[in-house]
C-alpha positions, 0 to 999 in steps of 0.5 A, a space after each residue: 452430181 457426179 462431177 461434185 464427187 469427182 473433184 472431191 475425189 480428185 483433191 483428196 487425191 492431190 491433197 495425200 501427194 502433197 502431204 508426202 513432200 512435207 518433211 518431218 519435223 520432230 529430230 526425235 524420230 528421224 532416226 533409224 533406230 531411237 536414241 533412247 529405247 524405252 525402258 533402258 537402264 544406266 549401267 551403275 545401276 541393275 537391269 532391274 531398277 534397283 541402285 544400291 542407293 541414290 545417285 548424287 546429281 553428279 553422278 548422275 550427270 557422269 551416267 548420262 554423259 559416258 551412256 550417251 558418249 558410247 553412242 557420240 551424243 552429248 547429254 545436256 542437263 536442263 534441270 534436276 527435280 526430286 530424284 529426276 534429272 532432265 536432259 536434252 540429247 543433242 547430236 551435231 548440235 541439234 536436239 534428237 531426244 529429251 530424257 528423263 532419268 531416275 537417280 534412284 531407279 537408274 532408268 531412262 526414258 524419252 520424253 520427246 
């Protein structure tokens, strides 16, 4: 019986060292620092969620591109629905955030 407990013990042992060897497979959170902090806003727009009116979905999409061009990201818009616009933030090439931003609020949010 005690043998029985001792394997266990053993492959749990085994099974927490291999686990440290997979590599993490979500971009979204392989950086140091995220690429979207929650709750950032755009900058024609106030801190306080407030436009002085809706933004055009191209004016949005400006928005998008001069936030994430400061930080050598490409915003890359994959729809717009209602007031919302959807956008992949790629670096290198490679998909590091999704994001959703409000026209009317000016808000940005990972939705990775």
């Amino acid at each position: 019986m005690g043998y029985i407990k001792g394997s266990f013990k053993s492959l749990f042992i085994v099974l927490v060292i291999l686990t440290m060897f997979i590599p993490a497979t979500a971009a979204g959170w392989q950086r140091d620092r995220p690429v979207t902090p929650y709750g950032d806003f755009c900058r024609r727009c106030t801190r306080y969620g407030v436009c002085p009116r809706m933004l055009s979905i191209k004016e949005a999409v400006e928005a998008l591109e001069a936030y994430y061009g400061k930080k050598n990201l490409k915003a890359v818009i994959r729809s717009t629905e209602g007031r919302f616009v959807i956008a992949e933030i790629l670096e290198d090439g490679r998909v590091v955030d999704r994001i959703i931003f409000d026209r009317k609020t000016g808000r940005v949010r990972s939705i990775y």
